[in-house]
C-alpha positions in Angstrom: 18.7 -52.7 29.1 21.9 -50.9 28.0 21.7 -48.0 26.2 23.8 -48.0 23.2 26.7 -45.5 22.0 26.3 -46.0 18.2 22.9 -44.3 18.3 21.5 -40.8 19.3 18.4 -39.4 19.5 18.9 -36.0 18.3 16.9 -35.0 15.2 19.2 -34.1 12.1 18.2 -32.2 9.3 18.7 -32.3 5.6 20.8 -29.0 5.4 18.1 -26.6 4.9 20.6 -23.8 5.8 22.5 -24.7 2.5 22.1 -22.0 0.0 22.0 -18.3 0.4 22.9 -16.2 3.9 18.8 -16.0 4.0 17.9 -19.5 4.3 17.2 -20.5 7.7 16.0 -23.6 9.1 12.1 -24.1 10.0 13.1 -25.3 13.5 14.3 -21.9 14.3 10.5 -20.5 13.2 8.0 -20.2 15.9 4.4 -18.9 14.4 2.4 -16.6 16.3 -1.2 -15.3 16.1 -2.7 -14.5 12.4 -1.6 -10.8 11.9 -2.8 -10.5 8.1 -5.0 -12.4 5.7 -5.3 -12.0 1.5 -6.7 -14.0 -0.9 -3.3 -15.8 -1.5 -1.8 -15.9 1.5 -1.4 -15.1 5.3 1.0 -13.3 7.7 1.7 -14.5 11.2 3.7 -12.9 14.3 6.4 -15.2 14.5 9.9 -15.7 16.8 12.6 -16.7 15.0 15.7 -18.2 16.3 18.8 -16.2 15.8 22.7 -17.9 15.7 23.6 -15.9 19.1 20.9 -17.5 20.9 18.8 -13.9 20.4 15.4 -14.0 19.8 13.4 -11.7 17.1 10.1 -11.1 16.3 9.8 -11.0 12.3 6.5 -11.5 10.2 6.1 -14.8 8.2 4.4 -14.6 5.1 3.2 -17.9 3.8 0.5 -19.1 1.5 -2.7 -20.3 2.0 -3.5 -24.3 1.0 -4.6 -24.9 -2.9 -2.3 -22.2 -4.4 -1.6 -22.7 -7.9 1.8 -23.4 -9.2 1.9 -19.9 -10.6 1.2 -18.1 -7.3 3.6 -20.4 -5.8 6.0 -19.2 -8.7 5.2 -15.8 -7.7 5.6 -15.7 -4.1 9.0 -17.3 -4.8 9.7 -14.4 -6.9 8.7 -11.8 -4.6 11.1 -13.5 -2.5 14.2 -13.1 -4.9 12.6 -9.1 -5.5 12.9 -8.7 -1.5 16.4 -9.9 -1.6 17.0 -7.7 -4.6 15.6 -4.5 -2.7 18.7 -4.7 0.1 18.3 -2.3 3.0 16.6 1.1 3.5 15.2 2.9 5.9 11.2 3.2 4.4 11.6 0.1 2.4 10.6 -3.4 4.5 13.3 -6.2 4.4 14.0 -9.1 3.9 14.9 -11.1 7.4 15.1 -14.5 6.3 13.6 -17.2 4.1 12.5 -20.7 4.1 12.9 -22.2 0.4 14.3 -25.6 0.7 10.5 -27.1 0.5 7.0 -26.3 1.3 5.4 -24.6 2.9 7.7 -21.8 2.1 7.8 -18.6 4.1 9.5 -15.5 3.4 10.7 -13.5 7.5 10.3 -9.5 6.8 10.4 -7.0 9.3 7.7 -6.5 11.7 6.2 -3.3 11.4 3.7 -3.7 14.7 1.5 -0.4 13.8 0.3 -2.2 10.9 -0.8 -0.6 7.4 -1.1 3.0 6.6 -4.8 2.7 5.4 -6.2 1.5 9.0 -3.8 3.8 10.8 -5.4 6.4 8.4 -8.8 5.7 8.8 -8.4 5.3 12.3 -7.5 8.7 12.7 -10.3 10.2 11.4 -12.5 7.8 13.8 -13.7 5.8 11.2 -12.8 2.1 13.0 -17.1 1.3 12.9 -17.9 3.7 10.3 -16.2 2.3 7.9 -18.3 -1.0 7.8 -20.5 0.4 6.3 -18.1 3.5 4.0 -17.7 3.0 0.3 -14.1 2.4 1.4 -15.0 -1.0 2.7 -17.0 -4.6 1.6 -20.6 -2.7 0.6 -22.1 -6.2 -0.3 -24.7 -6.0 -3.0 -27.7 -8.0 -1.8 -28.8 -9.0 -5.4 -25.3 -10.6 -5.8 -24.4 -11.5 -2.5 -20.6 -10.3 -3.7 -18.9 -6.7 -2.7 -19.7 -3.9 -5.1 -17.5 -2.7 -7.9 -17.1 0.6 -6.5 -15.5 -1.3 -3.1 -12.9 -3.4 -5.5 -9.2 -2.5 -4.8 -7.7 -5.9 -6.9 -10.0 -6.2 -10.2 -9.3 -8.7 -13.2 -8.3 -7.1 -16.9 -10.1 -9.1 -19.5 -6.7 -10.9 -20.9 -8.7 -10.8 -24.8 -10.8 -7.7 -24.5 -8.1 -4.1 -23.5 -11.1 -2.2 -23.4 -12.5 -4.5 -20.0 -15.1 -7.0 -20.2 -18.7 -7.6 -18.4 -21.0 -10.0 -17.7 -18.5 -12.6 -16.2 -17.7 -10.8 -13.4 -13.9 -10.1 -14.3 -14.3 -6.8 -13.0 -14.7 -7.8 -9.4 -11.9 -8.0 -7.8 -10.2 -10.5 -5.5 -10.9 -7.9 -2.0 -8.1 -8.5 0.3 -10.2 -8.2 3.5 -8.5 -5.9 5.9 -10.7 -7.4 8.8 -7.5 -9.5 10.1 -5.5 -6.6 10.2 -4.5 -4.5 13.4 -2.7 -1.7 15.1 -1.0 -3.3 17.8 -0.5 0.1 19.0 -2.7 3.3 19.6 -2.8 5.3 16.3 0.2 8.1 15.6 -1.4 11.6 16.3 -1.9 12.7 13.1 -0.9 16.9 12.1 0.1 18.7 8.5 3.5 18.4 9.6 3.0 14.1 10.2 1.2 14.1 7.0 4.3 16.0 4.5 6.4 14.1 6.5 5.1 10.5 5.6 4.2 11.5 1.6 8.3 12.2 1.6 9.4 8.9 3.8 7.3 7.2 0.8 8.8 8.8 -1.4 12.6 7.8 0.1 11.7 4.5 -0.6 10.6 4.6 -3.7 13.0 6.8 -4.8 15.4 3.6 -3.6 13.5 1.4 -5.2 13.8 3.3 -8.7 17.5 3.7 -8.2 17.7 -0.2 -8.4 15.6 -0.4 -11.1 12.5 -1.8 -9.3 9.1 -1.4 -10.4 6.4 -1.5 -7.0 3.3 -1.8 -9.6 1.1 -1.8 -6.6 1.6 0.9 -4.4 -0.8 1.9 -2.1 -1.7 3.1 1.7 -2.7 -0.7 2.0 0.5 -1.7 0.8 2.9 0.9 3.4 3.6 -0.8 6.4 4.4 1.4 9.8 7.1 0.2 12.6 6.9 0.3 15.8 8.8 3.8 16.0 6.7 5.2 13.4 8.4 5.1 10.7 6.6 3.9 6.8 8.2 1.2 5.1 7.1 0.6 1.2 6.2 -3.5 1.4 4.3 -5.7 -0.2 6.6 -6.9 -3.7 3.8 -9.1 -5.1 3.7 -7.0 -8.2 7.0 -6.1 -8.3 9.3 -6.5 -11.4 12.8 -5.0 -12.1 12.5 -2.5 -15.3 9.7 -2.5 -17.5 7.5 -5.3 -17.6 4.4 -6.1 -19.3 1.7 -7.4 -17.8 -0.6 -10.4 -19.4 -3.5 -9.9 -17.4 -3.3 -13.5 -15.6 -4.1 -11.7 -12.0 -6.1 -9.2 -10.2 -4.3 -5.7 -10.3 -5.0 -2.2 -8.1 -7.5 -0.8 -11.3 -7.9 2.6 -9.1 -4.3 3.4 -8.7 -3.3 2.1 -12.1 -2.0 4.9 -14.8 -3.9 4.6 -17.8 -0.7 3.2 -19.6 -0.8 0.2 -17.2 -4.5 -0.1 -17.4 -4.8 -0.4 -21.8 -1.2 -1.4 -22.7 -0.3 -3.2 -19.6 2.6 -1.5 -19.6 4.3 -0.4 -16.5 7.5 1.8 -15.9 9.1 3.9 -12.8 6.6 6.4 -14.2 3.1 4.3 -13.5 4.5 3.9 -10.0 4.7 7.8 -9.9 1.2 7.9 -11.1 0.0 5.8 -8.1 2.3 7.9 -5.9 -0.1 10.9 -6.3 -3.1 8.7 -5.6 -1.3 7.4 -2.1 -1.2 11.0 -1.5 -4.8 11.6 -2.3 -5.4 9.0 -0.1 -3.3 10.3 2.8 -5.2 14.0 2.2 -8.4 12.4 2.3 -7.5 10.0 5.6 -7.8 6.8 4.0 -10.6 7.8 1.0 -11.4 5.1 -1.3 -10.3 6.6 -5.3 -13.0 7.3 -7.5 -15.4 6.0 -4.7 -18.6 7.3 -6.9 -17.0 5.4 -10.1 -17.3 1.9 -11.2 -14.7 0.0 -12.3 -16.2 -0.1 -16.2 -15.9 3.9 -15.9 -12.5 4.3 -14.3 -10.4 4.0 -17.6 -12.5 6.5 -20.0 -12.7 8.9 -17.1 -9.3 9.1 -17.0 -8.2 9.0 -20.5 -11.0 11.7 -20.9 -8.6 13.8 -18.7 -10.7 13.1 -15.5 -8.7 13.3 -12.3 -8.9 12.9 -8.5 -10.6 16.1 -7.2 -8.9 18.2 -4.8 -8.9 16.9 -0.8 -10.2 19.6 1.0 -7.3 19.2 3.5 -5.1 19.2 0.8 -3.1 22.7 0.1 -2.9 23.8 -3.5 0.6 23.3 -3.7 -0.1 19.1 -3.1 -2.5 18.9 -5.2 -0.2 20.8 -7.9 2.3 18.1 -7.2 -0.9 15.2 -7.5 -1.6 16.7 -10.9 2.0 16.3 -12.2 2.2 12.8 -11.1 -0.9 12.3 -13.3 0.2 14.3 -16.7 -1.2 12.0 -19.6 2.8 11.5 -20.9 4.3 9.4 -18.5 7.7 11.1 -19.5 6.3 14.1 -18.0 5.8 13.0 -14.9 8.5 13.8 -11.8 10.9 11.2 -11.1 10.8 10.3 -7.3 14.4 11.6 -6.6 12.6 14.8 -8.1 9.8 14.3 -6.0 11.6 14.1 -2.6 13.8 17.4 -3.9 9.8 19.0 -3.7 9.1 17.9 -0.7 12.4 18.4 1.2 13.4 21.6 -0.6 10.1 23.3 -0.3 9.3 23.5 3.6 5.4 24.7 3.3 2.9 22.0 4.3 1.8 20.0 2.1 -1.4 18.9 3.9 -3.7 21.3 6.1 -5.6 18.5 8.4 -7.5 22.4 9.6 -10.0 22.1 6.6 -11.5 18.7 8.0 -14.9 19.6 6.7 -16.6 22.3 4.6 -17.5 24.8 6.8 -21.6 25.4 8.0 -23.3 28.2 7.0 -23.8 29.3 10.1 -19.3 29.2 10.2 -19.6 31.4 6.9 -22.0 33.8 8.6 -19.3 34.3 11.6 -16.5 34.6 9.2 -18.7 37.6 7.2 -19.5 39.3 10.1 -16.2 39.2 11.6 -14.8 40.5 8.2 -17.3 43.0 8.0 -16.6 44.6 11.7 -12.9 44.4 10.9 -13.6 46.8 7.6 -15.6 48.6 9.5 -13.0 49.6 12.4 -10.4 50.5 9.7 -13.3 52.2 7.8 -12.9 50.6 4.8 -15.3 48.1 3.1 -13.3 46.5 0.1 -15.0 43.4 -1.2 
C-alpha cells in the first residue's frame, strides 16, 4: 500500500479564529475540574493554548444543557459587556472567547482564592456553621424548598410592582455556593485588610461608572479574589451600559436592590451605589446575610419606610456614616464612586474595627467598671 501525497490527515478547522482578537479556537481549550456552579451555568479550571506555545490557566464559563434562547442571548451579551469593560486592576477580564458555535464559553481571569463571601465567612470560622446560618439553604421542611429569608436571586411579579404570593415568585433561583472553593488558605483578615478591600471595590466600580456600565448585581458573591489577593468586581450577567430598565423576566439580588430598582425597575450608577453600601455591610458583618430576620414580601416597605441595615458592631461610625449615604432615599443624593474612593483614600481612619467581634459579657463590662473606677480613684476623681 502506498501512501498517497494528495491527502493528509491533519484536522482543519472552519476558521473559528475569524472575528474579533478574542475568538480563539476550542482546540486550544482544555477543561479542568468544576470550580463553580449556578442555576444557568458552570465555571471550570481550564488551560488554554496561547500563540507562543505558553500555557495559561483562565476560567471557562459555559452554560448548562436546556438554556433557553434568552439566557443564551444573555450570556452572549455579558460576553460583549466583558469586552466592553477593558482592563483594570479590581475589575476581572476578559481572556478570550468561543462564539463561533455552541457550546460557547467566555475565558476570564482566574482568580484561585475564589469569592469574597466564602473567604469572608471563612474568616470568621463559619465553613460548618454556616450549613445551618440563615446565610445559607435553611430548607423549609413543609415545602421541601429553601426559605425566603435564605433567597439571594428572587423573581419580581412582571404584572404586580408591589410583589406577588402564592406562586412562589418570591423564591429565588439560590445559586448554591457548595461548588465553590478557596484554592488557597483564607487572607488574614485586620481593619486595615477590611478599608483596604471596600476601596479596591470601589476602584473598580468607579471604572466601571467612568465607561458608563451599570453592575446591577453587585455583591460579596459576585467579587472574585486572585491569587495575590487582590478583589476583582466579576460577574456581568446583570450588567447593562447606562440606564436600563428592567422587565422582570429573571431572578434579581431583592436584598441588595435600591428601592428605585425594586418598584420602578429602574437602575442607574446610583442603585449600584446603593448595593455598594450593602457589600460593605456585608464585609463589616464577615459575610452576614441582609435583612436575615426579613422576608422577601417585607424587604421593599421596610425600606421605603426608611428602614435600613443596622450598624455592624465591627463597623466604626464613620463606615456606617458612609453606608447611610449610599442609601439616602434620592438616588441623586447618593456619592458617586469616584467620590467614594476620594472617602476612603483621603480619610486614613479605619473604616472597620474587626476588635468589636462580639458584644462584650457582663462579666467584660464588670472588669471595664472596675478598672474605670480604680483609675478615678488614683487620680481622686469620680466623674461619671
Amino acid at each position: 500500500m502506498v501512501e498517497s501525497p494528495l491527502y493528509t490527515q491533519k484536522e482543519f478547522e472552519m476558521d473559528e479564529e475569524d472575528g474579533d482578537e478574542w475568538e480563539v479556537s476550542r482546540s486550544r481549550v482544555h477543561l479542568g475540574s468544576l470550580i463553580g456552579c449556578g442555576a444557568f451555568g458552570r465555571v471550570h479550571a481550564a488551560q488554554l493554548d496561547m500563540p507562543g506555545g505558553e500555557t495559561i490557566t483562565v476560567a471557562a464559563k459555559m452554560l448548562t444543557e436546556n438554556v433557553t434562547d434568552e439566557e443564551i442571548q444573555d450570556f452572549l451579551r455579558e460576553i460583549v459587556m466583558l469586552k466592553h469593560v477593558g482592563s483594570h486592576k479590581h475589575v476581572i477580564r476578559l481572556v478570550a472567547c468561543c462564539t463561533r458555535r455552541a457550546p460557547y464559553i467566555a475565558l476570564i481571569e482566574h482568580a484561585p482564592r475564589g469569592d469574597l463571601l466564602t473567604l469572608l465567612r471563612a474568616a470568621r470560622g463559619r465553613r460548618k456553621e454556616n450549613q445551618n446560618s440563615v446565610a445559607t439553604s435553611r430548607v423549609d421542611s413543609s415545602t421541601g424548598r429553601p426559605s425566603e429569608a435564605d433567597s439571594e436571586y428572587t423573581n419580581l411579579s412582571d404584572s404586580d410592582p408591589a410583589l406577588s404570593d402564592g406562586d412562589g415568585k418570591l423564591y429565588a433561583d439560590c445559586f448554591k455556593k457548595t461548588d465553590h472553593y478557596v484554592a488557597e488558605p483564607a487572607l488574614q483578615l485586620n481593619g486595615s485588610t477590611m478599608r483596604e478591600y471596600a476601596l479596591q471595590v470601589a476602584l473598580g466600580m468607579r471604572h466601571l461608572e467612568e465607561r458608563g456600565i451599570t453592575h446591577r448585581d453587585l455583591a460579596a458573591r459576585n467579587i472574585l479574589v486572585d491569587g495575590a489577593g487582590l478583589l476583582k468586581v466579576a460577574d456581568f450577567g446583570l450588567s447593562r451600559s447606562g440606564v436600563y430598565v428592567h422587565t422582570r423576566s429573571r431572578p434579581v439580588p431583592l436584598r441588595w436592590l435600591a428601592p428605585e430598582a425594586i418598584l420602578h425597575s429602574q437602575y442607574c450608577g446610583a442603585s449600584d451605589v446603593w448595593a455598594f453600601a450593602v457589600l460593605l455591610w456585608e464585609i463589616a458583618t464577615l459575610g452576614g446575610f441582609p435583612y436575615a430576620e426579613l422576608s422577601n414580601h417585607h424587604v421593599p416597605p421596610f425600606l421605603t419606610s426608611g428602614g435600613r441595615l443596622p450598624k455592624p458592631a465591627r463597623a466604626s461610625p464613620r463606615l456606617y456614616q458612609l453606608m447611610m449615604e449610599c442609601w439616602s432615599e434620592n438616588p441623586t443624593n447618593r456619592p458617586t464612586f469616584s467620590e467614594i474612593v476620594e472617602k476612603l483614600t483621603v480619610q486614613k481612619q479605619l473604616y472597620v474595627d474587626l476588635d468589636c467581634v462580639f458584644s462584650p459579657t457582663e462579666e467584660e463590662l464588670q472588669g471595664l467598671r472596675d478598672f474605670d473606677f480604680n483609675m478615678a480613684e488614683a487620680y481622686g476623681h469620680f466623674d461619671q
